[in-house]
Structure formats: structure tokens, C-alpha cells
Backbone of each chain as ProteinMPNN parsed JSONL, in Angstrom:
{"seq_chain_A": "XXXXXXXXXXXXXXXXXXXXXXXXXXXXXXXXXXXXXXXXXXXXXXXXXXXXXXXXXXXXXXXXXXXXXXXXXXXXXXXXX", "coords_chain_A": {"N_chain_A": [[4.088, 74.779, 52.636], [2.463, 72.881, 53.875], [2.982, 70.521, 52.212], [6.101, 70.442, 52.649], [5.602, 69.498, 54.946], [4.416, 66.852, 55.018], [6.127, 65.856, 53.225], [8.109, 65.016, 55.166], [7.054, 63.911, 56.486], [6.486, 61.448, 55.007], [8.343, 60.269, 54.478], [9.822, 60.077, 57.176], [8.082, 57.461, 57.654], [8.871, 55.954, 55.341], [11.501, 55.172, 55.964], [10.823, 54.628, 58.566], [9.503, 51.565, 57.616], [11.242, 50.566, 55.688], [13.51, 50.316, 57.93], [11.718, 48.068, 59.0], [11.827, 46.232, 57.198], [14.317, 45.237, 57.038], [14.903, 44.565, 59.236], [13.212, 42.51, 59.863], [14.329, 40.423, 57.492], [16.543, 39.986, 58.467], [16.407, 38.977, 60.615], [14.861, 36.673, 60.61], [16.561, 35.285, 58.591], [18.609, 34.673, 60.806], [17.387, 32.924, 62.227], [15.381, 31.29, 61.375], [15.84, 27.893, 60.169], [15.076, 25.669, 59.37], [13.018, 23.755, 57.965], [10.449, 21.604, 58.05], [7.97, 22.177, 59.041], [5.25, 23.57, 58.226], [4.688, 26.213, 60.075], [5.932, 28.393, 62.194], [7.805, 27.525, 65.0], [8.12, 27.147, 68.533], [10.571, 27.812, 69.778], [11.648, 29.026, 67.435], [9.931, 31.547, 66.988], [10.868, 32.689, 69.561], [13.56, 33.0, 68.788], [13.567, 34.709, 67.084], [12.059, 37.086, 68.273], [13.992, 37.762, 70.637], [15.722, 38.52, 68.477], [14.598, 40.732, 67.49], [14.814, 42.633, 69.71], [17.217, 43.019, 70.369], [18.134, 44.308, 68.028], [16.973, 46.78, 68.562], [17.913, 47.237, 70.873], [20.429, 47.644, 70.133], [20.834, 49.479, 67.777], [19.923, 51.996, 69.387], [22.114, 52.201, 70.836], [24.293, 52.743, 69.419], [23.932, 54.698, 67.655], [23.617, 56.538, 69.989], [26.645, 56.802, 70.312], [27.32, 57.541, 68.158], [26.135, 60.22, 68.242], [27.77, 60.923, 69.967], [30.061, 61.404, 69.333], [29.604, 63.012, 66.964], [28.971, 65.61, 68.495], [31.227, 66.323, 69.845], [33.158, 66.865, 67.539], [31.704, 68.598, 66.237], [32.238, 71.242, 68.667], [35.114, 70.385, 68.562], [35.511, 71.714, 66.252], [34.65, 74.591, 66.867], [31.869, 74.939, 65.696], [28.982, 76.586, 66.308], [26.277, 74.741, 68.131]], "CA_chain_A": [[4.348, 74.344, 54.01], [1.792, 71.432, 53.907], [3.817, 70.235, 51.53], [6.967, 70.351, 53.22], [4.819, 68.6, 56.456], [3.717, 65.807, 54.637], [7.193, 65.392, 52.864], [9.088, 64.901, 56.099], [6.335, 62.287, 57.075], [6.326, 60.033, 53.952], [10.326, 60.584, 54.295], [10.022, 58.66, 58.167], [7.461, 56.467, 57.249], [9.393, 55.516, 54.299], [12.699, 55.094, 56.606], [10.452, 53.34, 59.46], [9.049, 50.383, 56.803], [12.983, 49.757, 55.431], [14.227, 49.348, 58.577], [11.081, 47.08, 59.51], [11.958, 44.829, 56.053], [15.94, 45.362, 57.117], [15.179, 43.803, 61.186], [12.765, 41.218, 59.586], [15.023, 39.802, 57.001], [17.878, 39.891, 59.004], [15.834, 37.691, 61.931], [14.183, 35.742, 59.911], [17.658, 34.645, 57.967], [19.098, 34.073, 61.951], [16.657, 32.245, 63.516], [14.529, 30.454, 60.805], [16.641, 27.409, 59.16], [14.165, 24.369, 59.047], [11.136, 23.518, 57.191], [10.202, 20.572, 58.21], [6.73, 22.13, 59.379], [4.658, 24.964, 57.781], [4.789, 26.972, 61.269], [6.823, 28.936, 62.911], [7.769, 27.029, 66.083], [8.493, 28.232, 69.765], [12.046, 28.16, 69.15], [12.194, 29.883, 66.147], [9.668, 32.598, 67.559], [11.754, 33.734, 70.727], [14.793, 33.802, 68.896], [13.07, 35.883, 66.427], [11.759, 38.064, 69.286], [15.189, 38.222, 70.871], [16.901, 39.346, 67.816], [14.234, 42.326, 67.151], [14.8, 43.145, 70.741], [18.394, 43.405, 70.427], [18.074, 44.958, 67.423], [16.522, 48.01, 69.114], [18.879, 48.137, 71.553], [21.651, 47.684, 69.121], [20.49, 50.731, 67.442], [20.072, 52.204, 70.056], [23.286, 52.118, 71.234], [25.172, 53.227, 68.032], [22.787, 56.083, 68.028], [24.216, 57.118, 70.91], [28.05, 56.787, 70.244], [27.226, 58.578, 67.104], [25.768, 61.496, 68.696], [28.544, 61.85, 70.859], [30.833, 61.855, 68.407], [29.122, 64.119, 66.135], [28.716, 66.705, 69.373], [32.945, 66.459, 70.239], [32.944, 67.012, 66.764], [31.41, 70.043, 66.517], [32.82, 71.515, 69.787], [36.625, 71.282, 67.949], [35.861, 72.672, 64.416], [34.36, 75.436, 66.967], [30.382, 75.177, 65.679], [27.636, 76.894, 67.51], [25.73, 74.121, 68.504]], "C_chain_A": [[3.745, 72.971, 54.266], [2.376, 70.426, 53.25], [5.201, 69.71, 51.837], [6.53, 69.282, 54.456], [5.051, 67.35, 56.001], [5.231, 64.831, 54.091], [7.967, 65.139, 54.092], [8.333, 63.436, 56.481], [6.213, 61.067, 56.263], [8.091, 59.765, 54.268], [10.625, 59.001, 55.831], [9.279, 58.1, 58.273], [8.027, 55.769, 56.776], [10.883, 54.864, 55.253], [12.179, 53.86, 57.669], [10.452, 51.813, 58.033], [10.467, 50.193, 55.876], [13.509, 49.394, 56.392], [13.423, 47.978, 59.373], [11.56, 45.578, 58.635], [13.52, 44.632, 56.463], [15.491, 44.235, 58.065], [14.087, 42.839, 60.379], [13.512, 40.276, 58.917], [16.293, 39.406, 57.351], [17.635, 38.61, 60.059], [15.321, 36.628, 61.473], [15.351, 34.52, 59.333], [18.356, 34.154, 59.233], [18.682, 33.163, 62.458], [15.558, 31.11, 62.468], [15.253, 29.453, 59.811], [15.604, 26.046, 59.071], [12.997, 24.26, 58.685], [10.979, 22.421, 57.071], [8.87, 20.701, 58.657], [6.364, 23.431, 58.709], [4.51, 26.491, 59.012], [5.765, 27.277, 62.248], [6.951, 28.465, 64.312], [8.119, 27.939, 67.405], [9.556, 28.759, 69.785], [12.443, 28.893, 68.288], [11.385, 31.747, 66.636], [10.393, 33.408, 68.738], [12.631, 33.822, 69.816], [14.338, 35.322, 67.867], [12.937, 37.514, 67.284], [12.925, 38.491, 69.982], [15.613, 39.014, 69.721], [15.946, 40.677, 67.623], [14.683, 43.208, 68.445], [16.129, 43.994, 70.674], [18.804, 44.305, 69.116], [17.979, 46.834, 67.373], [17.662, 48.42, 69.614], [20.092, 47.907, 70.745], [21.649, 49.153, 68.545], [20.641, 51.516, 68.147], [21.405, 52.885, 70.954], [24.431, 53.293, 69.852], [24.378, 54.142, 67.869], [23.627, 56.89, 68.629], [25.646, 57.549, 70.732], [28.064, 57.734, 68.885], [27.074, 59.912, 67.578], [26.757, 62.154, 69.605], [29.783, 62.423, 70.473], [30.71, 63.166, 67.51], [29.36, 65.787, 67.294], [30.405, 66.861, 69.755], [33.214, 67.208, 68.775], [33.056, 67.95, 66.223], [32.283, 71.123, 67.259], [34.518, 71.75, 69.303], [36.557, 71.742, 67.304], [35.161, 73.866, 65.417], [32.618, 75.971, 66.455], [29.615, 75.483, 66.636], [26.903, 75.752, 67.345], [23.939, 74.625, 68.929]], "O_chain_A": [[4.385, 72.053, 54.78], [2.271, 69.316, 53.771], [5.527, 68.623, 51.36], [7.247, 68.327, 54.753], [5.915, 66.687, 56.576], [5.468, 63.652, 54.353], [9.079, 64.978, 53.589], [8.805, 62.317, 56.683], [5.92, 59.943, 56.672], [8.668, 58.696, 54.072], [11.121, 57.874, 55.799], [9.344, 57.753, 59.452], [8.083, 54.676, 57.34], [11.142, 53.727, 54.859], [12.639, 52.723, 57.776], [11.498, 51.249, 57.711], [10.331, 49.141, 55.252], [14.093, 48.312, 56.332], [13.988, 47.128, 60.061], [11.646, 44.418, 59.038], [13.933, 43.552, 56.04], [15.677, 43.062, 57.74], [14.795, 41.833, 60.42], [13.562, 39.183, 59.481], [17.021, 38.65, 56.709], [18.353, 37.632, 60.268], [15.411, 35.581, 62.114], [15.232, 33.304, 59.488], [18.873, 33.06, 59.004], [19.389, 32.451, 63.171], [15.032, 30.15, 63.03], [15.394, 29.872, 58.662], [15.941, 25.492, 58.024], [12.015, 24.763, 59.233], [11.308, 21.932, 55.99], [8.277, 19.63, 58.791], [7.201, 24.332, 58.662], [4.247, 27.628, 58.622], [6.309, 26.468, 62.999], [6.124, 29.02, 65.035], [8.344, 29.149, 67.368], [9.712, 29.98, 69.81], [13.551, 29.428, 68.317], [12.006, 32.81, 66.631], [10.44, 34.638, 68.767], [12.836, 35.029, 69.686], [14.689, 36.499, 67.952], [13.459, 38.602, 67.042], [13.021, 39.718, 70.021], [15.881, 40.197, 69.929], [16.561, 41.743, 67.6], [14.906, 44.406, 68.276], [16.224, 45.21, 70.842], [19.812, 45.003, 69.212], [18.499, 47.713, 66.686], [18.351, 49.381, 69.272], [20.964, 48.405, 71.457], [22.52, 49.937, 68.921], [21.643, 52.171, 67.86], [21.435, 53.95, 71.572], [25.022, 54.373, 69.834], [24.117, 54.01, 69.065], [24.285, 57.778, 68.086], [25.878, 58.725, 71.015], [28.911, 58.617, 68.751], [27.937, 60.738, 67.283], [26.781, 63.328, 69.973], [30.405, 63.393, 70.906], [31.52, 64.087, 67.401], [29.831, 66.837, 66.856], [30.62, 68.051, 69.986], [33.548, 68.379, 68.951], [34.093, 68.372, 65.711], [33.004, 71.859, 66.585], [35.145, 72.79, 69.501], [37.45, 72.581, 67.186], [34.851, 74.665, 64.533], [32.17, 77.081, 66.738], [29.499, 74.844, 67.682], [26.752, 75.562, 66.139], [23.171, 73.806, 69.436]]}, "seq_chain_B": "XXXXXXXXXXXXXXXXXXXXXXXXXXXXXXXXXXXXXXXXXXXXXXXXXXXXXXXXXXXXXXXXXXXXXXXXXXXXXXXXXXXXXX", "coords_chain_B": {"N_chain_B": [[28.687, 81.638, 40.588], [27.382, 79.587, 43.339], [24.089, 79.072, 43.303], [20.692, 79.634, 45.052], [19.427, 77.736, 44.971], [20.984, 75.689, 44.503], [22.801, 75.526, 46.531], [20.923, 74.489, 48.7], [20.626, 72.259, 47.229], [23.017, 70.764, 47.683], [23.395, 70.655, 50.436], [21.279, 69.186, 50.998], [22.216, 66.325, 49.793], [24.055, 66.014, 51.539], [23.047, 65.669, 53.984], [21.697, 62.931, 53.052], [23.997, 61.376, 52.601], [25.268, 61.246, 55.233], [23.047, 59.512, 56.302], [23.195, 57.039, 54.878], [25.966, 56.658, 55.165], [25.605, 56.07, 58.084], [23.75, 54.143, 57.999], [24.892, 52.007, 56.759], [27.248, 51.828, 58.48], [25.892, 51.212, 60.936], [25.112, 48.259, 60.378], [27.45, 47.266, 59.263], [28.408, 46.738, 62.012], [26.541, 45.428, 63.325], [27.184, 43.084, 61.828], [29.916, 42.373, 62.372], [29.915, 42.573, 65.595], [27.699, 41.079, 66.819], [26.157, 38.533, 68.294], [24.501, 35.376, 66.245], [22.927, 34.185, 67.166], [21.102, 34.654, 69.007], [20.082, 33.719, 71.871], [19.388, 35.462, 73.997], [17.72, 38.36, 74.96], [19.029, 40.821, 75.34], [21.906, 42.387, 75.351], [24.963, 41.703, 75.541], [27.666, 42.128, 77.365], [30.546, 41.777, 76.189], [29.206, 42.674, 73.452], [28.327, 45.282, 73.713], [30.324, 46.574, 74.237], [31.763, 45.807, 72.132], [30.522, 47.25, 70.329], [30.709, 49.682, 70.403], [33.357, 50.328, 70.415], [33.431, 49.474, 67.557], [31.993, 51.417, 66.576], [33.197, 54.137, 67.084], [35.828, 53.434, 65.793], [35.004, 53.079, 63.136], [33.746, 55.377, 62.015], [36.121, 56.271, 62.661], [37.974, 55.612, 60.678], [36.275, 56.333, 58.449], [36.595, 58.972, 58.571], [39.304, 59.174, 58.328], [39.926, 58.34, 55.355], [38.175, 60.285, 53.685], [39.851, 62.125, 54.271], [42.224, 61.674, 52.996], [40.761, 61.314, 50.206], [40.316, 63.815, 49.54], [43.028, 65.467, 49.847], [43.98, 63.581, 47.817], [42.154, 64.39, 45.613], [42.585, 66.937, 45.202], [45.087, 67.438, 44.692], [45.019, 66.493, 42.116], [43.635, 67.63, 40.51], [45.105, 70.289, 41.02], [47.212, 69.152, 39.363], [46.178, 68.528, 36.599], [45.99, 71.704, 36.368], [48.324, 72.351, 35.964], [49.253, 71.046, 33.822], [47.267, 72.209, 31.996], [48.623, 74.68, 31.76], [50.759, 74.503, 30.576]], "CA_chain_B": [[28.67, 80.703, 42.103], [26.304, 79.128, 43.839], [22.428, 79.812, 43.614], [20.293, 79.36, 46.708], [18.54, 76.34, 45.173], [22.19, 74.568, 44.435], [23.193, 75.288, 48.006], [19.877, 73.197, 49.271], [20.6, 70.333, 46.822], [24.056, 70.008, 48.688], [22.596, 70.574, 51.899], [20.411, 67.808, 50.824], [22.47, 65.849, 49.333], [24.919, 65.799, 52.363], [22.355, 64.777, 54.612], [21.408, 62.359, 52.417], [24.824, 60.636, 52.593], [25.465, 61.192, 56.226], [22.494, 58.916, 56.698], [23.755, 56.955, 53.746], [27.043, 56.298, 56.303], [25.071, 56.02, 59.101], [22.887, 52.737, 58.013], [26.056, 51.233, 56.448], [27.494, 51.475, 59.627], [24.97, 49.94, 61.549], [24.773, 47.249, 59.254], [29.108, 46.44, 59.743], [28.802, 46.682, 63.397], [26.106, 44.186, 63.505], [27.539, 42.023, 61.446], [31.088, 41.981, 63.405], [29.592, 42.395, 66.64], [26.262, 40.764, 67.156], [26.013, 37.364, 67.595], [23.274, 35.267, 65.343], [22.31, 32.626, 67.84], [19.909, 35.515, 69.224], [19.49, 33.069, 72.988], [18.739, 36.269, 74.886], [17.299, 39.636, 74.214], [19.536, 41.992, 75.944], [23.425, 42.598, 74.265], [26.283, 41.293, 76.311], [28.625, 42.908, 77.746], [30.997, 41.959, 75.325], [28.697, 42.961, 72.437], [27.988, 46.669, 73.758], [31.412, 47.357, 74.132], [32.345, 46.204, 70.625], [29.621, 48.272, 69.241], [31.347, 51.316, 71.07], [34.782, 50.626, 69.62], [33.194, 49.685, 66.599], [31.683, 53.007, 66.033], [34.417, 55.143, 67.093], [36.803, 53.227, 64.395], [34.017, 52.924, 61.662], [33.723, 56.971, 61.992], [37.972, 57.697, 62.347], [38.289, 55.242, 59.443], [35.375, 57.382, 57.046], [37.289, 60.31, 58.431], [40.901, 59.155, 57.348], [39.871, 58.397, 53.97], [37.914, 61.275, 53.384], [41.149, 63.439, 54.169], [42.824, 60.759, 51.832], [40.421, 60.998, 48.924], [40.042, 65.276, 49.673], [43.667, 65.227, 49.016], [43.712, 62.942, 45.773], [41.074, 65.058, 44.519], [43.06, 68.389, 45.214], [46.487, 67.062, 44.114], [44.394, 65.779, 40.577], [43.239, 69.349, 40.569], [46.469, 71.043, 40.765], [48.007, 68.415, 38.391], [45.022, 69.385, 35.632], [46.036, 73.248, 35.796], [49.915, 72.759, 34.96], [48.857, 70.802, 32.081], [46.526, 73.165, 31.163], [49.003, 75.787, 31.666], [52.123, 74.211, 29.417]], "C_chain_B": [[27.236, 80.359, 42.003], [24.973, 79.829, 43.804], [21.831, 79.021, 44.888], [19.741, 77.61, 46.399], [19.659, 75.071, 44.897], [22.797, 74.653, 45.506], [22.069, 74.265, 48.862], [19.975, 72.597, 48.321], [22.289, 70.162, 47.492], [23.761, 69.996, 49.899], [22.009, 69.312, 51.829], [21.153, 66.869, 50.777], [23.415, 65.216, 50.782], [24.33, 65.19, 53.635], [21.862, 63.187, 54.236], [22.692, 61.019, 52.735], [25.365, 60.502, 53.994], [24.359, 59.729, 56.629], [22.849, 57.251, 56.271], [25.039, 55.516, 54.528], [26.678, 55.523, 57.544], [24.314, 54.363, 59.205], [24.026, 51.495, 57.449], [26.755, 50.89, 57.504], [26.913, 50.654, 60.578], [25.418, 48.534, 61.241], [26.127, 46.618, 59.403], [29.239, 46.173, 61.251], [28.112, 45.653, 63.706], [26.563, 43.538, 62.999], [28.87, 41.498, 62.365], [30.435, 42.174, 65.155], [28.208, 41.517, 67.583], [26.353, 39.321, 66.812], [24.902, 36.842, 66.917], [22.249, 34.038, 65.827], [20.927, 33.304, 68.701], [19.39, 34.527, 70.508], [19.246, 34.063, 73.796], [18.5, 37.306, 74.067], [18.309, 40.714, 74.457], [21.367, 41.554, 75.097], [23.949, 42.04, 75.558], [26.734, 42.243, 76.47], [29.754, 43.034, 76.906], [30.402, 42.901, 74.068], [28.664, 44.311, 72.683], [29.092, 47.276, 73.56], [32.416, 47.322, 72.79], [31.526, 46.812, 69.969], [30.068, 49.685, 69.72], [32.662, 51.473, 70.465], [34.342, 50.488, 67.939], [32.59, 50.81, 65.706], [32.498, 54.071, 66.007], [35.685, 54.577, 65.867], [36.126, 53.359, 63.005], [33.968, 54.429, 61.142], [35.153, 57.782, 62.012], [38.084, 56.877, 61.041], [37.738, 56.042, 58.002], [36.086, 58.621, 56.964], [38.822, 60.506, 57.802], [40.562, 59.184, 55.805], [39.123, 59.658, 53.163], [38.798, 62.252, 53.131], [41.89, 63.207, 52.902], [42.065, 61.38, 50.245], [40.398, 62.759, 48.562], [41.664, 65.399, 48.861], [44.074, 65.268, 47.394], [43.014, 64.006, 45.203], [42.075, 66.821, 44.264], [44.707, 68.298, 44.644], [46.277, 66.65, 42.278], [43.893, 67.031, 40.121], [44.644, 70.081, 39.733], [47.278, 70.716, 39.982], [47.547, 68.981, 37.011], [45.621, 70.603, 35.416], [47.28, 73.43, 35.648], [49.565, 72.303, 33.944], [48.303, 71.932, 31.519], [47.315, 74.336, 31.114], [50.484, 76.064, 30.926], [51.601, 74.59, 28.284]], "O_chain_B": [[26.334, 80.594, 41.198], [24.793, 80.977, 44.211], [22.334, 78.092, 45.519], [19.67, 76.655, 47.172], [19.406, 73.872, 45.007], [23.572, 73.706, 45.644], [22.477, 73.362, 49.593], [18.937, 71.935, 48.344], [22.53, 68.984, 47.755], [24.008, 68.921, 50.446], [22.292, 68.424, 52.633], [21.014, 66.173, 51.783], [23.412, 64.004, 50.999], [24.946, 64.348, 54.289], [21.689, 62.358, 55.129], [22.341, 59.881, 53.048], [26.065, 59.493, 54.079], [24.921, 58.849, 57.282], [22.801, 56.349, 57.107], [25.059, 54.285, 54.499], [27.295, 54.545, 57.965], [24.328, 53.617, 60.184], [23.934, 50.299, 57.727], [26.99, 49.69, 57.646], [27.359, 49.575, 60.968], [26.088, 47.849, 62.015], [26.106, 45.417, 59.674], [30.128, 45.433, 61.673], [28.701, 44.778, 64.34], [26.642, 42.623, 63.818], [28.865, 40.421, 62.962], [31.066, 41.375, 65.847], [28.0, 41.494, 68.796], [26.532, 38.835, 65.695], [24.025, 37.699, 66.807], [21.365, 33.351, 65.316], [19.931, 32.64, 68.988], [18.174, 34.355, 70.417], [18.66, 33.562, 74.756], [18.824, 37.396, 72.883], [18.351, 41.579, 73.582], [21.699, 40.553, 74.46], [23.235, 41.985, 76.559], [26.406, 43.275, 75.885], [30.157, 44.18, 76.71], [31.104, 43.843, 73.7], [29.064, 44.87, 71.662], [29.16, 48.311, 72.898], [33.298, 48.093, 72.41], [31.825, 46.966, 68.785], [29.602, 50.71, 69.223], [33.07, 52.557, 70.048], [34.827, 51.269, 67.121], [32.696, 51.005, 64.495], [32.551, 54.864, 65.067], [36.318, 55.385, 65.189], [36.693, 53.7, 61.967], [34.139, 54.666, 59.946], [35.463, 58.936, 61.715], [38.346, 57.631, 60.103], [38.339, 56.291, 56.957], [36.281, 59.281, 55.944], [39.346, 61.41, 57.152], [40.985, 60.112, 55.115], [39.531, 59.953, 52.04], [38.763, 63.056, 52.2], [42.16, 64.022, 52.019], [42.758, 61.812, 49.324], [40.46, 63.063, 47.37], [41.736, 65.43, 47.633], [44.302, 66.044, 46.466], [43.469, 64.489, 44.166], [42.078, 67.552, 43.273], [45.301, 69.289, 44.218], [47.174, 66.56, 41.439], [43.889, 67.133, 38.894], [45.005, 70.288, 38.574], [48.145, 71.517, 39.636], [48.26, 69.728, 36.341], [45.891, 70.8, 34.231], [47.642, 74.53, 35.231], [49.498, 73.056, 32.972], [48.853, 72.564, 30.617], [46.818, 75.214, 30.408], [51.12, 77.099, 30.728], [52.264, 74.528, 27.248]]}, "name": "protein", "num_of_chains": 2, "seq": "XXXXXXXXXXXXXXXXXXXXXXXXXXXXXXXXXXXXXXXXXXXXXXXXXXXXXXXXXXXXXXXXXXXXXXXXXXXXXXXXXXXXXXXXXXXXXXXXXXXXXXXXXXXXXXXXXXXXXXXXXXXXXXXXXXXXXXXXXXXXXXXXXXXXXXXXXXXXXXXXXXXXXXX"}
């Protein structure tokens, strides 16, 4: 059983820290195109911060439309829910 | 048939690929829907509502081809056991 515990938690650990390297590399490749200074400027930080934002709610969103799908879904093949 | 511990590795396995679907998806909807200029935080109005059609087609499209490839696979089947039965 502890066993089983522990495996579910390395499982969304493991799931959180991919989609942290996914939404970093993705913002990073949007919003960071000049090196002309060793530091991340103001500009490059909001958009950064925008895109994780929207990221969320992007997710977020498609989450949702999934779940409602999945639940109609259900409901015709007749599954107890 | 089936033993209990080859019914939980498809159980598994099927979760596994639902999720599989699930991050692939993501992943096409942002790309066609999301712009990359990232000047606000919040989605557009445009953007929410192509991530709503884009999910409902991304999910009938996995489902057509699935029927498609279910099919194939059952027509490649049935082809297999006349041979085998000339």
C-alpha cells in the first residue's frame, strides 16, 4: 500500500517537473530572441510571465472541454458514471 | 484468456495512452491556437474559442481513425483466417 502511495506521488511529481520543462521551453523559445545582454530584460520577463499565465489557463481550458466530452461520452455508451 | 495481472497491464497501459493523447493534444492546440507574441496574460476571445473547437475536432478526428484503423485491423484478421483455411 505504501508502495502504491508513494508510486502515485513520484508518478505526479514526475508529470508536474515535464510539464514545468514543457511551459519553460516553450516560453523561453517565444519570448527570448536576443543576446545582446547576459540578462533577462523587462520585456522579455513579462512576456515570459504572460505566456506561463496563459499557459495555465490554456490548460485549463482544454481540461475542461475534455472532461465534458469524456462525461457525454460515457452517458451514450450507457456507463455508470 | 486473460489473467488478472494482464488485465491491469491493459488497464495500465490504456491509461497510459489516454494521457499519451491528451498531452499531444494540448501541444496541437497550442500550437494552432495560441499566439507567440505572449502581449497579455489572459487568452482572447478568439483564442478560447479555437481551443474549444480545437478539442472537440482533435477528439472526433482520434475517434474516426480509431474506427478506421479497428476496422483495418479486423478486416486483416478475417483476411489471415481464409488463408489459413485454403
Amino acid at each position: 500500500m505504501l508502495g502504491f502511495i508513494m508510486d502515485q506521488n513520484i508518478q505526479t511529481f514526475r508529470d508536474f517537473l515535464t510539464q514545468y520543462n514543457l511551459v519553460a521551453e516553450n516560453c523561453f523559445t517565444a519570448c527570448v530572441n536576443e543576446f545582446g545582454s547576459r540578462t533577462v530584460n523587462e520585456k522579455e520577463e513579462k512576456c515570459a510571465s504572460n505566456c506561463l499565465d496563459k499557459y495555465l489557463k490554456m490548460t485549463q481550458r482544454v481540461s475542461q472541454r475534455f472532461q465534458e466530452h469524456q462525461m457525454l461520452n460515457s452517458q451514450a455508451n450507457g456507463a455508470p458514471m | 484468456m486473460a489473467t488478472d495481472a494482464q488485465m491491469q497491464q491493459v488497464a495500465e497501459l490504456e491509461v497510459e495512452m489516454m494521457s499519451d493523447m491528451y498531452r499531444r493534444m494540448t501541444t496541437a492546440c497550442q500550437a494552432k491556437c495560441i499566439a507567440t507574441s505572449f502581449k497579455e496574460s489572459e487568452l482572447t476571445k478568439g483564442e478560447a474559442v479555437c481551443l474549444d473547437r480545437c478539442v472537440a475536432k482533435y477528439l472526433d478526428v482520434h475517434e474516426k481513425l480509431g474506427k478506421r484503423l479497428t476496422s483495418m485491423s479486423q478486416g486483416d484478421e478475417a483476411a489471415l483466417q481464409k488463408l489459413a483455411q485454403q
